[in-house]
C-alpha positions as CSV (number, residue, x, y, z in Angstrom):
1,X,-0.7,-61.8,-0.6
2,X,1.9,-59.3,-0.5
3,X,5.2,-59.8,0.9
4,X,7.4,-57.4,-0.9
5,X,7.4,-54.4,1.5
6,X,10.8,-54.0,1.1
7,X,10.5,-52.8,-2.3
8,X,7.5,-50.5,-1.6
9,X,5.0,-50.7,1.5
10,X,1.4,-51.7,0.5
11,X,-1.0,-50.9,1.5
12,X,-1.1,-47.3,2.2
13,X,-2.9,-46.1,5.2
14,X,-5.9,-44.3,4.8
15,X,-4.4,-40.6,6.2
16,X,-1.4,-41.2,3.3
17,X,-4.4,-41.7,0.5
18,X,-6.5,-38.9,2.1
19,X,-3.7,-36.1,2.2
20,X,-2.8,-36.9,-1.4
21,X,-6.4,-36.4,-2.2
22,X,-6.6,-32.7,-0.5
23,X,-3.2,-32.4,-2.0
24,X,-4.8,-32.5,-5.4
25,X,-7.9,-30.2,-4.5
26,X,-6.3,-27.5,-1.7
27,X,-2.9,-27.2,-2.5
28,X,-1.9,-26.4,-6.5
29,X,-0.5,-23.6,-5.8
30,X,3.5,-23.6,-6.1
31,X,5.7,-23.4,-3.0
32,X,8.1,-21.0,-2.8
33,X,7.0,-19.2,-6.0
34,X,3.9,-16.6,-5.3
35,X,2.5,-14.3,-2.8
36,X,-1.6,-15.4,-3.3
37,X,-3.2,-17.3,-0.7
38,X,-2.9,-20.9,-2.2
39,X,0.8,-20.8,-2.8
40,X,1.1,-19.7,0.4
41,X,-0.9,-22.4,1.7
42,X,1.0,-25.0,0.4
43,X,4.2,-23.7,1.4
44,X,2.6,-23.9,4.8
45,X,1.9,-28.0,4.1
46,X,5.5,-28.7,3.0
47,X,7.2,-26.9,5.8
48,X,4.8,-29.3,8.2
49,X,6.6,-32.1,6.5
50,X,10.1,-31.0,6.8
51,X,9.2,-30.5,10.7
52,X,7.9,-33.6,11.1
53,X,11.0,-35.8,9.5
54,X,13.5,-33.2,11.4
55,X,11.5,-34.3,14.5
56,X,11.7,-38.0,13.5
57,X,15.2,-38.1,13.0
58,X,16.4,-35.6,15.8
59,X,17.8,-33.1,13.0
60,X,17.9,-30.0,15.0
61,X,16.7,-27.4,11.5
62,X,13.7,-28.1,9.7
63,X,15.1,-26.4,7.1
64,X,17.9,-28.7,6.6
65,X,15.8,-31.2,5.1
66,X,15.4,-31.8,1.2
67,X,13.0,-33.1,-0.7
68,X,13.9,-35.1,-3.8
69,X,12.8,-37.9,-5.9
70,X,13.8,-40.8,-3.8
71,X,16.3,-42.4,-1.9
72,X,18.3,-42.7,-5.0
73,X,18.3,-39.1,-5.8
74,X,19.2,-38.6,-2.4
75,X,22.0,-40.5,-2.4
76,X,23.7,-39.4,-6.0
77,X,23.7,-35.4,-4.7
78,X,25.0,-36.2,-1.7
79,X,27.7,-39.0,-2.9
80,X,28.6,-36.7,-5.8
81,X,29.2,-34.0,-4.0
82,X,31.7,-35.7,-1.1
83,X,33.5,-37.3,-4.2
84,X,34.5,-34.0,-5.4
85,X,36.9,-34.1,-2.3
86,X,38.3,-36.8,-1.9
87,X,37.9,-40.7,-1.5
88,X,34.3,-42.2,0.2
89,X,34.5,-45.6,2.1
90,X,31.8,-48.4,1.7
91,X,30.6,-51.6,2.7
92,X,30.7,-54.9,0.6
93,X,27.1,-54.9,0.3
94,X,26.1,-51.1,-0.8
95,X,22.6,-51.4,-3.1
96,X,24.0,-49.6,-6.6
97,X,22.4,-46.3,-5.7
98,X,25.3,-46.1,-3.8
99,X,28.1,-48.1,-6.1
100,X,27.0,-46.7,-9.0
101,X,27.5,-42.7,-8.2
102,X,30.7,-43.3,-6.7
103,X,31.7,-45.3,-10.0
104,X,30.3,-42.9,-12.2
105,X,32.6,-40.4,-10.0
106,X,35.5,-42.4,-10.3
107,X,36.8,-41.4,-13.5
108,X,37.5,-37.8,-12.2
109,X,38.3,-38.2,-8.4
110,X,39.1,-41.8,-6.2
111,X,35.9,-42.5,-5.5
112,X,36.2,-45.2,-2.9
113,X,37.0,-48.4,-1.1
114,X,35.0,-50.9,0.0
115,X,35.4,-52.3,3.5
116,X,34.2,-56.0,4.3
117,X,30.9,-56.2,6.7
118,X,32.3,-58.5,9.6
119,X,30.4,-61.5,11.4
120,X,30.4,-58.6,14.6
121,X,30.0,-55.0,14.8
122,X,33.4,-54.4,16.4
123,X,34.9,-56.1,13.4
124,X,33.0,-54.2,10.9
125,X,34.4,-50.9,12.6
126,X,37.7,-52.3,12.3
127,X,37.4,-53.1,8.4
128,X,36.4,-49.7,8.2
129,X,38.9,-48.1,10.2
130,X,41.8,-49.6,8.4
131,X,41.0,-48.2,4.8
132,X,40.9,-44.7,6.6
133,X,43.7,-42.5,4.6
134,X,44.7,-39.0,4.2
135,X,42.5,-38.6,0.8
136,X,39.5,-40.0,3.0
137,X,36.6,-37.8,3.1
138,X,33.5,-39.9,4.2
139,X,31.9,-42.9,5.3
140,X,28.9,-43.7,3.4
141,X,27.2,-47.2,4.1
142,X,23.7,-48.6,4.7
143,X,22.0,-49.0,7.5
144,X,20.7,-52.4,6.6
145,X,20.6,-54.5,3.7
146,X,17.4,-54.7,1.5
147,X,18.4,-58.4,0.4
148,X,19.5,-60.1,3.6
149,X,18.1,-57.6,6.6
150,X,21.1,-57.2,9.0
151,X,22.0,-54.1,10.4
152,X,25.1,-52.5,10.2
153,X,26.4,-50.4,13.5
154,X,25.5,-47.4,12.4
155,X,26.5,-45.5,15.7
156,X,29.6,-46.6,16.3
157,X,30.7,-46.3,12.9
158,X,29.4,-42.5,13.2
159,X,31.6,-42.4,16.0
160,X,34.5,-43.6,13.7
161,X,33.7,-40.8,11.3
162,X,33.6,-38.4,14.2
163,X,36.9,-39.4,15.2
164,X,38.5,-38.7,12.1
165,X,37.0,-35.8,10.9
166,X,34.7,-37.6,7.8
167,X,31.5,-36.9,7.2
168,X,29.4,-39.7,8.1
169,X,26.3,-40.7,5.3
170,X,23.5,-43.0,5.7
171,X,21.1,-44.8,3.3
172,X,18.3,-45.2,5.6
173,X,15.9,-47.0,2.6
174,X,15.5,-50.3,4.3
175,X,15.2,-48.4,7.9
176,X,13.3,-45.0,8.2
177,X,10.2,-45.3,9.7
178,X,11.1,-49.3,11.2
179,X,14.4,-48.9,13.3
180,X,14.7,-45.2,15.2
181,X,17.1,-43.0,14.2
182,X,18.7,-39.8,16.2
183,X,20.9,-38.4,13.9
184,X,22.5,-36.3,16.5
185,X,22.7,-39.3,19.0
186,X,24.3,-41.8,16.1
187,X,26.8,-38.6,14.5
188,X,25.1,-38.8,11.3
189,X,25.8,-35.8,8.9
190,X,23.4,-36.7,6.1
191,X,20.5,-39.2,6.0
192,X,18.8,-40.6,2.6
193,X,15.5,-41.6,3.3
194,X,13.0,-43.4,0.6
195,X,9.0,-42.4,1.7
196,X,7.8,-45.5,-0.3
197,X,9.3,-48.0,2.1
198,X,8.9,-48.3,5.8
199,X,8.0,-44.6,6.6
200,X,4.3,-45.2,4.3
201,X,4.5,-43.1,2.1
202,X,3.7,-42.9,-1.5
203,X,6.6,-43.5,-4.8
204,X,8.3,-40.5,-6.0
205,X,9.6,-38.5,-2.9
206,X,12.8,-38.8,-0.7
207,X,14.4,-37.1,1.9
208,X,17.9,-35.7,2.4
209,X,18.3,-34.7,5.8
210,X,21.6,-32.4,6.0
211,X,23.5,-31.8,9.6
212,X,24.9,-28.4,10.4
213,X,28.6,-29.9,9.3
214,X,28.1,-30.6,5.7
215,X,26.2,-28.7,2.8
216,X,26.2,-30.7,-0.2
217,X,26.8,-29.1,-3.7
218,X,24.0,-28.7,-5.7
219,X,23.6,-31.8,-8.1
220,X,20.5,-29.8,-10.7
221,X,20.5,-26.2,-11.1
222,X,17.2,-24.4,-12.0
223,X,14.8,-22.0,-10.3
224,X,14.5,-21.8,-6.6
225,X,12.1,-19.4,-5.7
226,X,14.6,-16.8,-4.1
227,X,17.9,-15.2,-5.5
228,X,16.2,-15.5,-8.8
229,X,19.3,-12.8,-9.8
230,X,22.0,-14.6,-8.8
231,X,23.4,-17.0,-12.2
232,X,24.4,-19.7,-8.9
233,X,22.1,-21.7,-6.9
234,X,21.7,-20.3,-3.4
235,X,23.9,-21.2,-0.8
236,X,21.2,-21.6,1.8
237,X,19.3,-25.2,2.3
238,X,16.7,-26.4,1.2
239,X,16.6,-24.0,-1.9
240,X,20.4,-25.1,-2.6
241,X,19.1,-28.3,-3.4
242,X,15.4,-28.4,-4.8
243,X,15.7,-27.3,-7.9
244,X,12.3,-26.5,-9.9
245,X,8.5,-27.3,-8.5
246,X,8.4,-29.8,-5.4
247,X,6.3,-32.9,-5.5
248,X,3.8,-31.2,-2.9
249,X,1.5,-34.4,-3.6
250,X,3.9,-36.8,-2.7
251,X,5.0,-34.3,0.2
252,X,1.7,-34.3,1.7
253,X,1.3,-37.8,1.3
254,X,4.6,-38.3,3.0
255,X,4.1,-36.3,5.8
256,X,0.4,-37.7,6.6
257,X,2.8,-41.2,6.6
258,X,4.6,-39.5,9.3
259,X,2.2,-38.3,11.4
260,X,0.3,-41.2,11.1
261,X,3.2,-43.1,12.4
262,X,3.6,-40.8,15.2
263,X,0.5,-42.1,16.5
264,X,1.8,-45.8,16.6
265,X,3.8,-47.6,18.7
266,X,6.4,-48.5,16.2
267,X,8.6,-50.2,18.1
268,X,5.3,-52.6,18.6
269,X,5.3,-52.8,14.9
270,X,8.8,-53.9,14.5
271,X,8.5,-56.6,16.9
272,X,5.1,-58.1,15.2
273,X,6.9,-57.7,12.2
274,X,10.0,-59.5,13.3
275,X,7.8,-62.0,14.9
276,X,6.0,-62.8,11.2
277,X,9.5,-62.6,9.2
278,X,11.1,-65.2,12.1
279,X,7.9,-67.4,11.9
280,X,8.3,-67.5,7.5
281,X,12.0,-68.5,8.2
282,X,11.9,-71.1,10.8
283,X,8.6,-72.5,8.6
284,X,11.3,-72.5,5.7
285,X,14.4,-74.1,7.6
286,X,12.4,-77.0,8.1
287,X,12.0,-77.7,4.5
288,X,14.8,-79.6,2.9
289,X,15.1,-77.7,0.2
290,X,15.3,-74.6,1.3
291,X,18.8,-72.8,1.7
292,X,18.8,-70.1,3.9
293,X,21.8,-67.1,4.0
294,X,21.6,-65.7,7.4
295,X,21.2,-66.7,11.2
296,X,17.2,-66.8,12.1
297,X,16.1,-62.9,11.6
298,X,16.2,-61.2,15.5
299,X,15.0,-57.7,17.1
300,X,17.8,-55.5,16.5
301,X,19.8,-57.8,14.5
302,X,17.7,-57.4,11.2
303,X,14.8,-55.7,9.6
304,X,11.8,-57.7,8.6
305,X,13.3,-58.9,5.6
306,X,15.0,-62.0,4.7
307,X,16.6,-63.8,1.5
308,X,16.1,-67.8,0.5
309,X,16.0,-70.0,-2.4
310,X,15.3,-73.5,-3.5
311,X,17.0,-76.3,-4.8
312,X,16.8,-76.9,-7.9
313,X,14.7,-73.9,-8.7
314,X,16.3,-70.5,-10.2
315,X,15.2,-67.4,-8.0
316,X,13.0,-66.2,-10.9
317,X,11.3,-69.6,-10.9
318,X,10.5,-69.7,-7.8
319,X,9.1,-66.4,-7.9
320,X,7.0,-66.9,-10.5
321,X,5.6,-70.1,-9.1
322,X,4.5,-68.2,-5.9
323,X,3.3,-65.3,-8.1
324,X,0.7,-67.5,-9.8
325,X,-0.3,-68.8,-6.3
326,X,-0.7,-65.0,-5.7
327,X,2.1,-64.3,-3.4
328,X,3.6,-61.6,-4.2
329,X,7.8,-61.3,-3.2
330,X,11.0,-60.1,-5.3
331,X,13.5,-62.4,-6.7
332,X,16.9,-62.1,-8.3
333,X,19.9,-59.5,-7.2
334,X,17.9,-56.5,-5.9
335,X,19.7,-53.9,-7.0
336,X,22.4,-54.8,-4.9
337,X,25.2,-57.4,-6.6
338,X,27.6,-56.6,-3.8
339,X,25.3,-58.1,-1.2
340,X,25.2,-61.3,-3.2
341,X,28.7,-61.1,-3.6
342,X,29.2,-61.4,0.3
343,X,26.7,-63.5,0.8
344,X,27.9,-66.1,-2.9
345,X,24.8,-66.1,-4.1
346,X,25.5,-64.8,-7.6
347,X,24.5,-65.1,-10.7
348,X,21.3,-66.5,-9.4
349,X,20.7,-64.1,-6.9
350,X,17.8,-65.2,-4.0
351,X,14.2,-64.5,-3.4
352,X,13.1,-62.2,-0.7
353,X,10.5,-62.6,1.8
354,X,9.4,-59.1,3.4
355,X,6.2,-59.0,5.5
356,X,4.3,-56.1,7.1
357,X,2.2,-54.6,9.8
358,X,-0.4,-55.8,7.8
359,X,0.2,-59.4,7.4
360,X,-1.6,-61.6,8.8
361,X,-1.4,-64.9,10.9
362,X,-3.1,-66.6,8.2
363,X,-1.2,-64.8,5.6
364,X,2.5,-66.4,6.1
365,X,0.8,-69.8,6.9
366,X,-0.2,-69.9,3.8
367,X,2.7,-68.3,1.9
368,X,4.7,-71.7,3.4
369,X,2.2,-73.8,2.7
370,X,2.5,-72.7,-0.9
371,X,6.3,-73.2,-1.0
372,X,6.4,-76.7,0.5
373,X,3.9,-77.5,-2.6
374,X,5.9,-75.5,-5.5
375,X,9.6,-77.4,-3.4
């Protein structure tokens, strides 16, 4: 039984495992590098992607979007880069593939401050507004936390930025492909998606959408496919920033995931999957044992995730417990001390419940079942 979807989505619809199949067998030529018939074909298939995410997340220029490694890779070009200017504001609960760029960054430029997440959006926006200086060049922040679920106000904080002339960044991991997002609508300038999570695709691919306001500076150099003269990466997107051969299985695979979503009522999906995270938590806050971090997870409020732990039992015990019960969830700090930090749940860190489309009834009946036996 798996229940760590916030990690990586499993399973992988059918379309996903298809494309990456055809992938393999239609597409070996290189994008961007070759004239024949097969390159161009699969030039052809990774422009179809970038279409498809600019359309998902109202970014006006296909070719705006980047493909990268992941989320993380997304994230460290785009925080490098805005460090070279100046100082980047943060919330208390960043994962560290946004803390640790900024830190690593730190020791040339002032990186960044760290504004407190408040118990309501308007005092969230006024945490943030306050570290606002002359040096400040950005506000980068998540769009919800992978440990606890809540959502941060994403568009009136890109109003914020607006207002003040920053560039406003968003690590979209725990939200792309669950909660919509208009980049234009919420004044985002740069988006870092993961396409493992909740958009369904497959490990090894990200996405870095860029808005017309900010170009980041490229984080690898290497071949590009055009300007091959030039001793400087281009200056146009995406060849500024996709260095070397793209992962045109993973892009495929990714942008099946999309339009395979496209076909679904996702906002349907969100609420059944809201539905099964509130049912695990209020089957949980009936146990004595349990200790639970946040108010009962809500439409809106959260994503389908949620942190707990049991008395008595380390996070890693507990884990492993339900693992040989075959339930499968993540335990510990997640990547993401800072969260636990606001939330006071270090060292030991908390074990995370995430459900799916794809869980059923049955499923999270059992999963508490299991924990009142291992409590």
């Amino acid at each position: 039984m798996y229940f760590d979807n916030a990690a990586t989505s499993y399973p992988k619809a059918p379309p996903v495992q298809e494309a990456m199949c055809r992938a393999l067998q239609e597409y070996g030529g290189n994008a961007g590098r070759g004239g024949h018939q097969m390159s161009l074909r699969t030039a052809e298939a990774v422009y179809r992607c970038r279409e498809r995410a600019a359309a998902l997340f109202g970014l006006s220029n296909p070719s705006r979007v980047v493909f990268t490694a992941g989320c993380t890779a997304s994230l460290n070009i785009a925080l490098k880069s805005l460090a070279r200017h100046g100082r980047v504001i943060v919330s208390d609960m960043e994962h560290n593939s946004v803390m640790r760029p900024l830190v690593a960054a730190g020791g040339r430029y002032p990186a960044f401050a760290v504004a407190r997440v408040g118990e309501t959006a308007e005092e969230t926006v006024a945490n943030f507004r306050r570290l606002i200086s002359r040096n400040t060049v950005a506000i980068a922040c998540l769009h919800a936390s992978n440990v606890f679920g809540n959502v941060l106000p994403i568009a009136a904080l890109g109003a914020l930025a607006r207002e003040h002339g920053l560039v406003f960044l968003v690590d979209a991991a725990q939200t792309a492909g669950v909660l919509p997002i208009d980049m234009q609508a919420m004044q985002i300038d740069l988006l870092c998606a993961a396409g493992h999570k909740g958009l369904g695709g497959p490990a090894g691919i990200g996405l870095l959408l860029c808005g017309e306001r900010y170009t980041p500076h490229p984080l690898l150099q290497g071949g590009s496919g055009s300007e091959s003269l030039s001793p400087y990466m281009p200056l146009e997107l995406p060849e500024r920033l996709e260095s070397g051969t793209l992962n045109t299985v993973g892009i495929c695979g990714l942008s099946a995931a999309i339009a395979y979503n496209a076909e679904s009522d996702l906002s349907a999906i969100y609420r059944e999957e809201m539905m099964r995270c509130a049912r695990l938590y209020d089957g949980l806050k009936r146990l004595p044992q349990a200790v639970l971090y946040t108010p009962r997870p809500a439409v809106g409020k959260s994503v389908p995730l949620f942190s707990f732990n049991l008395q008595g039992k380390t996070a890693e015990k507990t884990a492993a417990l339900l693992d040989r019960e075959g339930v499968a969830v993540r335990a510990g700090l997640h990547c993401a001390p800072a969260a636990h930090r606001h939330y006071g749940t270090l060292p030991n860190g908390t074990v995370r419940m995430a459900p799916s489309r794809y869980t059923t009834p049955e499923e999270w009946q059992k999963v508490l079942q299991i924990i009142y036996k291992i409590s």
